[in-house]
Every structure is written in structure tokens, then in C-alpha cells.
C-alpha positions as CSV (number, residue, x, y, z in Angstrom):
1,X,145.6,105.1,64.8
2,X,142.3,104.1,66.1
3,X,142.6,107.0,68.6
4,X,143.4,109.3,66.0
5,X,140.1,108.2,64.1
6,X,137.9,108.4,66.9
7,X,139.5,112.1,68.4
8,X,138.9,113.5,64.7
9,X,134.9,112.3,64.5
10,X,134.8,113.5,68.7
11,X,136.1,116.8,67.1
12,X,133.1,116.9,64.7
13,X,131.0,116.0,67.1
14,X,132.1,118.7,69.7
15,X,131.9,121.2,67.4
16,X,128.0,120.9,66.9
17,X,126.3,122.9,70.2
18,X,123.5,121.5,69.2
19,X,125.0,117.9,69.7
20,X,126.1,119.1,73.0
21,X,123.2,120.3,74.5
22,X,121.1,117.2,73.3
23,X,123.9,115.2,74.8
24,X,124.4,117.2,78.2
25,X,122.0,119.6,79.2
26,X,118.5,117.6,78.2
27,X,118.9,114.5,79.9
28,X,120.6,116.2,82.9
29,X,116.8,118.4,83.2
30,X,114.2,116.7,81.1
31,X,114.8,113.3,83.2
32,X,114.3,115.2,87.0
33,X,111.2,116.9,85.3
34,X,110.1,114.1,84.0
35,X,110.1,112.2,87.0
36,X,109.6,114.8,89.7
37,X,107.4,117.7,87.8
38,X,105.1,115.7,86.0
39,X,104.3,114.2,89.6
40,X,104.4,117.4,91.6
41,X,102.3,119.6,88.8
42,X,99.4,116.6,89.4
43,X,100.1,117.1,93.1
44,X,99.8,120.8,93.1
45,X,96.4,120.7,90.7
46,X,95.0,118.1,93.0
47,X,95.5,120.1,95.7
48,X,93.9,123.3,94.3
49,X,90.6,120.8,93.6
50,X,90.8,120.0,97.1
51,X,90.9,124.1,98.4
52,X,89.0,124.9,95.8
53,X,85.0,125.6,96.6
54,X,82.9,124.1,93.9
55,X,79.5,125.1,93.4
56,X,77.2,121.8,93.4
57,X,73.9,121.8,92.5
58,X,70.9,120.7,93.9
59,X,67.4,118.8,93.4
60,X,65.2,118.0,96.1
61,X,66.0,118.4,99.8
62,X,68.9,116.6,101.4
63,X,68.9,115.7,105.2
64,X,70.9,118.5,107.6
65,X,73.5,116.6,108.6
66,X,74.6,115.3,104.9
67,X,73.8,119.2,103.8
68,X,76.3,120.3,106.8
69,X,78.9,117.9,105.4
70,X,78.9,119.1,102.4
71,X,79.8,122.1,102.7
72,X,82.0,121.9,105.9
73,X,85.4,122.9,105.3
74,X,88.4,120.2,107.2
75,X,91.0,121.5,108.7
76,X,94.7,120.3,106.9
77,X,95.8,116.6,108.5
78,X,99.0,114.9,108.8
79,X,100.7,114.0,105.4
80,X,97.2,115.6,103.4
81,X,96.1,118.8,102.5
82,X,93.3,121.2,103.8
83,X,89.7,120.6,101.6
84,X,87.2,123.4,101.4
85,X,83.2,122.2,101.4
86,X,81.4,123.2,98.4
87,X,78.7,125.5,98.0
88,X,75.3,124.5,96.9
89,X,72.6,126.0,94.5
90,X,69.6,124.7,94.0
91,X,68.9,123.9,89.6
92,X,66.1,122.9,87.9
93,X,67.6,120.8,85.1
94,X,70.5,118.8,86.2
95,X,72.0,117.6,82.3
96,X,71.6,121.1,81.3
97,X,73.4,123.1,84.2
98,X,76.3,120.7,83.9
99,X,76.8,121.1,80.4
100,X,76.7,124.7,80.7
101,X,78.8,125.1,83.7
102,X,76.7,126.5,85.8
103,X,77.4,124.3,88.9
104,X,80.5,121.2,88.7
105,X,77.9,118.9,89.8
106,X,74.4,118.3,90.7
107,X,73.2,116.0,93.2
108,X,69.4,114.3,92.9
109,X,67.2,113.1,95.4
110,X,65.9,110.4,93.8
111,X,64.0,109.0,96.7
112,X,64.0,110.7,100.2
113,X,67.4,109.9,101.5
114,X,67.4,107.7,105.0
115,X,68.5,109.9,108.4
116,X,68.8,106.3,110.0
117,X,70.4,103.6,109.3
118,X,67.7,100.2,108.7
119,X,65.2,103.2,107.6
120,X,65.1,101.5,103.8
121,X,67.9,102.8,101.0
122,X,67.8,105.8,99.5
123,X,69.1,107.4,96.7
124,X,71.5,110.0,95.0
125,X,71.9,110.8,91.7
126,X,75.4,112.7,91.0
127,X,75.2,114.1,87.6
128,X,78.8,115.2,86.3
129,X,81.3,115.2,83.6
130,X,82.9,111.8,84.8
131,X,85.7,111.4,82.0
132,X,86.9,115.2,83.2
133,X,89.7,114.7,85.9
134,X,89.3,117.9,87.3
135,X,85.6,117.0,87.9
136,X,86.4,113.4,89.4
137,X,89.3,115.4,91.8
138,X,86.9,118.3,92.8
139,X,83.2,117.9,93.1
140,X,82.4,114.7,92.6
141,X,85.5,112.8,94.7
142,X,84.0,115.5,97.6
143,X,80.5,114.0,97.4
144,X,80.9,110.7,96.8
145,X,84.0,111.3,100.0
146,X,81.1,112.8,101.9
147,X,78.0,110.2,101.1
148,X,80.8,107.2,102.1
149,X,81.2,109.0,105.2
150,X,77.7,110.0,106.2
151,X,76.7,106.1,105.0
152,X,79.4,105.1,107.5
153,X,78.1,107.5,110.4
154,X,74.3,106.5,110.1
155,X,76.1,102.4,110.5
156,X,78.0,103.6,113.6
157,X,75.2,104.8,115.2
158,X,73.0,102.3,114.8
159,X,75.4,99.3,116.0
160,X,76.0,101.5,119.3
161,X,72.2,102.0,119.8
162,X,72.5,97.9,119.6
163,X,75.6,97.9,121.8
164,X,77.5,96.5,119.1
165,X,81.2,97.7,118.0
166,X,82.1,98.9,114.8
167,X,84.3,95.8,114.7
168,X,81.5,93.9,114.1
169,X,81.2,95.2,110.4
170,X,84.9,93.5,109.4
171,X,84.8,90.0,111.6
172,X,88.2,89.5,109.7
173,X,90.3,92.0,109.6
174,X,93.2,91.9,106.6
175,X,96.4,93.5,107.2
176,X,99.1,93.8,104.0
177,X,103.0,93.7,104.6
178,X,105.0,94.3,101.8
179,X,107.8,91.8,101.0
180,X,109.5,93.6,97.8
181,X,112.8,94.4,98.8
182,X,113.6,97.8,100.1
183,X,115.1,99.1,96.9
184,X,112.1,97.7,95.1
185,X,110.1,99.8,97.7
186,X,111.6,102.6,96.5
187,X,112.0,102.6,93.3
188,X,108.1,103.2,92.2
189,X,107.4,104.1,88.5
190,X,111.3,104.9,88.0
191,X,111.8,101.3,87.7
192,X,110.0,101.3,84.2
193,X,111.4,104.5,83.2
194,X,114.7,104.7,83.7
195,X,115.6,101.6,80.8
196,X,113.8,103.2,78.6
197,X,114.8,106.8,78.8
198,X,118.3,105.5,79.4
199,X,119.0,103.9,76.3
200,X,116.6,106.5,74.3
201,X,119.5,109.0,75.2
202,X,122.3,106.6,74.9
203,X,120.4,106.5,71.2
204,X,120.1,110.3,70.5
205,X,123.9,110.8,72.0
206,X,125.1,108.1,69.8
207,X,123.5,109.2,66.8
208,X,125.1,112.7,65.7
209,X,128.4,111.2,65.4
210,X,127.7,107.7,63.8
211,X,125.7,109.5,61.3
212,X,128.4,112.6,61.2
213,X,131.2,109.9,60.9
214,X,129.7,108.0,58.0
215,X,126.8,109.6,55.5
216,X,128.1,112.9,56.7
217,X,131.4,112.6,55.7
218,X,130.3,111.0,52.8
219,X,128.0,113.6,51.7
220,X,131.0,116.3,52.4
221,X,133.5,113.7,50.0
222,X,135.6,113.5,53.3
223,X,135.3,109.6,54.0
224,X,137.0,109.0,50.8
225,X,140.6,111.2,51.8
226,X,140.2,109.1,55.1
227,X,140.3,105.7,53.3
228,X,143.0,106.2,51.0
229,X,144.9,107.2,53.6
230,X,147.4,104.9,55.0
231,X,145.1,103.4,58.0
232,X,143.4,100.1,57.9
233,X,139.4,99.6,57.2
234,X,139.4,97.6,60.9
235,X,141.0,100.8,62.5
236,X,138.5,103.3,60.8
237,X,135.6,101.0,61.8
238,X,137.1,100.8,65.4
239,X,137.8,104.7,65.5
240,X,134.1,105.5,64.7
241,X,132.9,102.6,66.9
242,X,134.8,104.2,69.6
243,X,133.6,107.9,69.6
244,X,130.1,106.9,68.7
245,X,130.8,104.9,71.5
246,X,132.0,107.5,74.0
247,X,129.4,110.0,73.2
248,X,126.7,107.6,73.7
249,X,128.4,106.8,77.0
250,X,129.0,110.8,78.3
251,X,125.0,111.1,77.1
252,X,124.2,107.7,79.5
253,X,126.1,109.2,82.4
254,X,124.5,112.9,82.8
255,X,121.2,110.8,82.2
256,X,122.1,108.7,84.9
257,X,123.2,111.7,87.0
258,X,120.2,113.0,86.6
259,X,118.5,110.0,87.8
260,X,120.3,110.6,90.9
261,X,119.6,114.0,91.0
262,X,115.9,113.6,90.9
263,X,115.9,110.5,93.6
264,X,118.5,113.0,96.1
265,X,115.5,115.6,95.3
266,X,112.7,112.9,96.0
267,X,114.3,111.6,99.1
268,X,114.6,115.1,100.0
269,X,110.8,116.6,99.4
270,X,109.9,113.3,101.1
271,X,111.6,113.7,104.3
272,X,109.4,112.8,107.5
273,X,106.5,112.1,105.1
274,X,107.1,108.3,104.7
275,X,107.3,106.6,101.6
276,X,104.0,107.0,100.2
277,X,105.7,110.8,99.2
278,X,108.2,109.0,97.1
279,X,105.9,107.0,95.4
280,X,103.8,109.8,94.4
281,X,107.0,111.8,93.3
282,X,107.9,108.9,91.1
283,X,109.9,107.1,93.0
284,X,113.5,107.1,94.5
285,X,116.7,105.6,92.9
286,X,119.6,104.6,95.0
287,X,122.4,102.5,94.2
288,X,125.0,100.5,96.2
289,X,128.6,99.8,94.9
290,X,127.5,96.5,93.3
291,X,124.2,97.2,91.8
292,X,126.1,100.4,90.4
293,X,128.6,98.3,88.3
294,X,126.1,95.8,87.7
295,X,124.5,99.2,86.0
296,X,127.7,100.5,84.4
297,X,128.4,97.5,82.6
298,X,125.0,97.1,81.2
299,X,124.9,100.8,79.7
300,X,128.9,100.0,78.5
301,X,127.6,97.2,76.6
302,X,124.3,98.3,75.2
303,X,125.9,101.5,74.3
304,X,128.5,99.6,72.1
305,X,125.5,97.5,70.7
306,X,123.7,100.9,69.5
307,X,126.6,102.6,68.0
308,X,127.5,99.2,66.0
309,X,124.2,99.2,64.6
310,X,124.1,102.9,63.7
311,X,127.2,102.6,61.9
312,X,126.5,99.2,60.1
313,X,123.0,101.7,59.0
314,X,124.3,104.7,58.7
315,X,127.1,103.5,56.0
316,X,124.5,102.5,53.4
317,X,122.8,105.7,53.4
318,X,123.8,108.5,50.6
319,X,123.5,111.4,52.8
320,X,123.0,112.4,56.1
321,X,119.2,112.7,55.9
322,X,118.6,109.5,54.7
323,X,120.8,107.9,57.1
324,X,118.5,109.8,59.9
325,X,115.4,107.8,57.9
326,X,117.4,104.5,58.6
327,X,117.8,104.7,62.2
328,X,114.8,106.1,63.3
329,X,113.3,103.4,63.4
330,X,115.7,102.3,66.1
331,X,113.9,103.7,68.6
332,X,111.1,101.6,68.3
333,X,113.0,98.6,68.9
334,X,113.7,100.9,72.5
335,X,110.0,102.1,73.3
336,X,108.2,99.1,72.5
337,X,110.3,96.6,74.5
338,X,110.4,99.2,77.1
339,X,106.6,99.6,77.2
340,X,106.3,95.4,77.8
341,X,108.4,96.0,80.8
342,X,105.6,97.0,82.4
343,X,103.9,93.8,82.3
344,X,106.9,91.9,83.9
345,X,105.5,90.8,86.7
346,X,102.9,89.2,84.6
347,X,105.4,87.2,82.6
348,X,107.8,83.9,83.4
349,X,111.3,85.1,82.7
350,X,113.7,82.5,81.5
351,X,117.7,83.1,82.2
352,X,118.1,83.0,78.6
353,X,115.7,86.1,78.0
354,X,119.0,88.1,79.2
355,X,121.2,87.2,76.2
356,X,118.8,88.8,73.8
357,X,120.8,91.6,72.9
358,X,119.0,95.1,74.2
359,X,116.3,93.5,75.2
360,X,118.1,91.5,78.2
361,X,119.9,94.8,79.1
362,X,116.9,96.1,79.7
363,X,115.8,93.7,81.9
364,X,118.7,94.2,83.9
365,X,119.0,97.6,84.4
366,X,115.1,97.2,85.7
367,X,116.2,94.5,87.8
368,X,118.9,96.9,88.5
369,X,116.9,99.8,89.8
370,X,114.5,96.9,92.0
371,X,117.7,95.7,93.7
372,X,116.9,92.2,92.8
373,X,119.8,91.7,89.8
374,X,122.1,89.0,90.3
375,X,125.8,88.4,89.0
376,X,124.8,85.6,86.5
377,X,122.1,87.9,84.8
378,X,124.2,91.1,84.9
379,X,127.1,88.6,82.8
380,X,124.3,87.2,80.2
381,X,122.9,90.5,79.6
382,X,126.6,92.0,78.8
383,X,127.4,89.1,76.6
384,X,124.4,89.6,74.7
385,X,125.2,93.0,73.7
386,X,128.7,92.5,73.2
387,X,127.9,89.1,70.5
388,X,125.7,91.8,68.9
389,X,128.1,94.3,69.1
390,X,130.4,92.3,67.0
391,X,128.3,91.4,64.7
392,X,127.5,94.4,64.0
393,X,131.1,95.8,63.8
394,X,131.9,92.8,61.4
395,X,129.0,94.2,59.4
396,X,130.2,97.6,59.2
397,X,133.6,96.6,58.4
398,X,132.4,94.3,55.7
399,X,130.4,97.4,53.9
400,X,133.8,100.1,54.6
401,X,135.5,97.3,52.3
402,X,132.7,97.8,49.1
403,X,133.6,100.4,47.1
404,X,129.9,100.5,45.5
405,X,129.0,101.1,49.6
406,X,131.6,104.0,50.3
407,X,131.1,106.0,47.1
408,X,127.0,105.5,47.2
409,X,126.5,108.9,46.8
């Protein structure tokens, strides 16, 4: 009989293409854009800056070799792009041909620049629009690239004319090794998204048929024919639970399939380049046998937990709009725990933080994605959601057995 329940509110549900494609088709292609287009469109406008010849102004006379490296074009290097030289005009008012957009930038000799270094400091004045990324990725990132170089050529020079080394400049050299764990490597800035988007969908995909199943078919008069029928209140609450349940869970799997998708795709694009492409394209997700029921069991859980609480909701609404009012809000309790994962690291993690329902899911699945989740938190994080779970479903049953509940209409 529950069966029988939940097939008739899957049928509902199936018949909405709407509810499908939110379901199927966005997490399966906004979660690889999100994670790999978002990254590649920066790359690709980056790298137009960097071909790109900007004109730069200029004020007062520069030395010839700084002038030269300036507008020298460099040839394409291993694992970067090729970067045009920019061309330079000379301006009379600096403040005024920026803000017109005459020239991207103008560069000011404020006092005659030093050809040798120990000749006294000198000075440049780079007048741009500094809060304009395009600015900070094309002009100005070439000159101040260009003055950091020139500054370090005049310093070569002189320690050889004083038979000195550039060693010299770092006594103490300081080498990094990174000791995250490979998977934590790898994972970049998927770590952070991936529990959030994954239970935002696991939201959306539950919440056409717990709404449907309840203020819809109490709007439509059906939920009344349903309880007078000769079924139990604990099997109609199970029913619903169940294909709320199951939709949620179908929405959670392409989401995770696109996951996968986009780290395949990474890994991919990638190839030969070393990690550092990875990172930039958002990072990689791979999953062994463990960590991947260590993930399945979190997402089961948490995606009981969410349909629970959109029922227990949903019931108390009149109609179907004002149940969507009700468990809007829901998604807050998803983004704003999801933001704070960000500041992990920063924060002393008890084992108990992992029975908070949701919450300790969430730190799981990120622990999840870092390779770093262990057997005891993976348990506590699916009893959490399963003691909410129930409370929840003891809350919805509880309501399906007030009559001024079912016929609020």
C-alpha cells in the first residue's frame, strides 16, 4: 500500500515536464558549466587581455630599455599564453584621458627614472581604473609585469658588475610542499561547491512532489478521496515520504553525475598541463569505492531529511502557492551553512558537529570530496539526518491525523 501511494504521487510528478527537466537536465549541465565555464570564460577573457595591444599613455620620457619592454611582444611559453606589448601615446592630462578612454593607462614620470641600479629611486605614476578587472588584467598587470622585471634587471646587473650572484638577494631560500592529501589536491573550489549545490537540487527535486502530494492535492479536493480510503495515515505519510524521497534522490544522482562529468572533462583539458590547470578549471572530483558510499549514504540520508521537512510544511499550507512561501525559506538553511564551509579550515570541528542534522552532512560530503572522511563521521552524519528524518515524519503523520489540518482549505 505504501508503494501504491508513492507510484500514484511519482505519476503526478512525471507527468509535469517541467519537473523533469528541473530534475534531469539542469543539474546534469548547469553543474559542468558552473564549474568548468565560469572558469574557462575567465580563462579565455584573460587571455584576450594578454594578446590584446593596449594603448598606454605617456608623460615625460621613459629610459630605452623600459620603453623597449613595453611594448615588446613575448613569444607563447610552456603552460601560458602569448602577450602582445602595448602601444604608447604620449597625453597631456593623465585623469582626463583615462576617464575618457583615450588610452587604458597612463604612466608618469614623476622623477627621472634610474638606468642603474644604486643611481637613487625613481618614480612611476600608473594612472588607471584599478577596480576595472579588465584594466588590472590588461594594461596595468603589463606594466607593473614590466617595471618588476626591468627593477629586477638593473639589480642583476649591478651584483655581477660586483661579482656577486643573484643568490645573494634571497640568503634563505623557502621551498613549499604541499601535504593535503592527493584528493584534497585535486579537489580545488569543488570541495565547497559540490554540498551546497548538491543538496540545493536534492531541494528543488524534492519539492514538486512534496508540495504536489500535499497542498496540491489539497487544493484539487484529491487528498480527501485518498484518506477516506481504506489505507492507514502512517502508509500515506510513508507513500509521500517515499516518492518525495526518490525524486530527490534521481535529482541528487544526475547532479552527482554531472560532477563527474565535469571532473572527467577537467582531468581531460588538463592533461600534460599539471595540476595548476585543474585548479583553475575548478577543480577535479574523483571518487574511490569507499568514499563513494561514504557519499551515497550521506545524500540517502539528507535527502530523507528534506522531503520529511517539506511534507511536515507543505501539509499546513492551503494551496500550493502558499506551501512554495513555506519552504522557500529552506534554502537558506542550505546556502548559508554552505557559505560557512568555506571558513572550515578556520574553525575547530568537534565529532559532535556531524550529528547536527544537514549541517553534519554537509560536512561530510566536503570531507567527502577532500578524501579525508572517516567511517565514524560518515555514521554520525547519517544518524543525524535519519533522527531528523523521523521527527519530521512523526510530525507529518501527526498533522495527516487533524482534520482542521487536511481540510484547511
Amino acid at each position: 500500500m505504501v508503494w501504491r501511494v508513492a507510484r500514484r504521487d511519482l505519476l503526478a510528478t512525471v507527468r509535469d515536464r517541467r519537473t523533469l527537466t528541473s530534475t534531469i537536465l539542469v543539474p546534469l549541465l548547469i553543474i559542468p558549466l558552473l564549474t568548468m565555464g565560469m572558469p574557462l570564460l575567465m580563462g579565455g577573457l584573460l587571455g584576450q587581455q594578454a594578446s590584446a595591444r593596449q594603448k598606454v599613455g605617456v608623460v615625460g620620457a621613459l629610459p630605452a630599455s623600459l620603453t623597449q619592454a613595453l611594448t615588446r611582444d613575448e613569444p607563447q611559453a610552456r603552460g601560458q599564453s602569448a602577450r602582445s606589448g602595448v602601444e604608447l601615446v604620449p597625453v597631456g592630462d593623465p585623469m582626463k584621458a583615462v576617464q575618457s578612454g583615450q588610452v587604458d593607462a597612463v604612466v608618469v614620470a614623476a622623477s627621472p627614472p634610474p638606468t642603474r641600479a644604486g643611481n637613487g629611486q625613481g618614480e612611476l605614476r600608473v594612472y588607471a581604473k584599478l577596480g576595472n578587472y579588465k584594466t588590472q588584467a590588461g594594461a596595468f598587470g603589463k606594466i607593473q609585469d614590466t617595471v618588476d622585471a626591468y627593477n629586477h634587471a638593473l639589480t642583476l646587473s649591478r651584483l655581477k658588475s660586483l661579482g656577486l650572484g643573484e643568490n645573494v638577494l634571497t640568503p634563505l631560500r623557502l621551498t613549499p610542499v604541499d601535504a593535503s592529501l592527493p584528493q584534497e589536491q585535486k579537489s580545488g573550489q569543488l570541495a565547497f561547491l559540490i554540498p551546497m549545490l548538491m543538496l540545493q537540487f536534492i531541494l528543488s527535486g524534492a519539492m514538486a512532489t512534496a508540495l504536489d502530494g500535499t497542498a496540491g492535492e489539497k487544493e484539487r479536493g484529491t487528498l480527501e478521496s485518498l484518506l477516506v480510503s481504506p489505507v492507514r495515515r502512517s502508509e500515506v505519510v510513508a507513500g509521500k515520504l517515499l516518492a518525495t524521497t526518490l525524486t530527490a534522490l534521481i535529482t541528487a544522482g544526475f547532479s552527482l553525475l554531472g560532477f563527474l562529468l565535469a571532473g572527467l572533462a577537467s582531468a581531460g583539458l588538463s592533461h600534460g598541463a599539471g595540476g595548476a590547470a585543474a585548479q583553475a578549471l575548478g577543480g577535479q572530483l574523483t571518487l574511490t569505492p569507499t568514499t563513494f558510499l561514504a557519499l551515497l549514504l550521506m545524500v540517502l540520508s539528507a535527502a530523507l531529511l528534506i522531503s520529511g521537512l517539506l511534507i511536515a510544511l507543505s501539509i499546513y499550507a492551503r494551496s500550493y502557492k502558499e506551501a512554495q512561501t513555506y519552504v522557500t525559506p529552506l534554502s537558506l538553511l542550505i546556502v548559508f551553512p554552505a557559505v560557512a564551509l568555506q571558513f572550515a579550515d578556520f574553525l575547530k570541528l568537534s565529532d559532535a558537529v556531524y550529528l547536527t542534522p544537514l549541517f553534519g552532512s554537509m560536512i561530510g560530503i566536503l570531507d567527502t570530496v577532500k578524501g579525508s572522511i572517516t567511517v565514524g563521521h560518515t555514521l554520525s552524519a547519517v544518524a543525524g539526518n535519519l533522527l531528523g528524518a523521523l521527527l519530521c515524519g512523526w510530525l507529518a503523520l501527526k498533522s495527516f491525523g487533524r482534520e482542521e489540518v487536511i481540510f484547511r482549505n
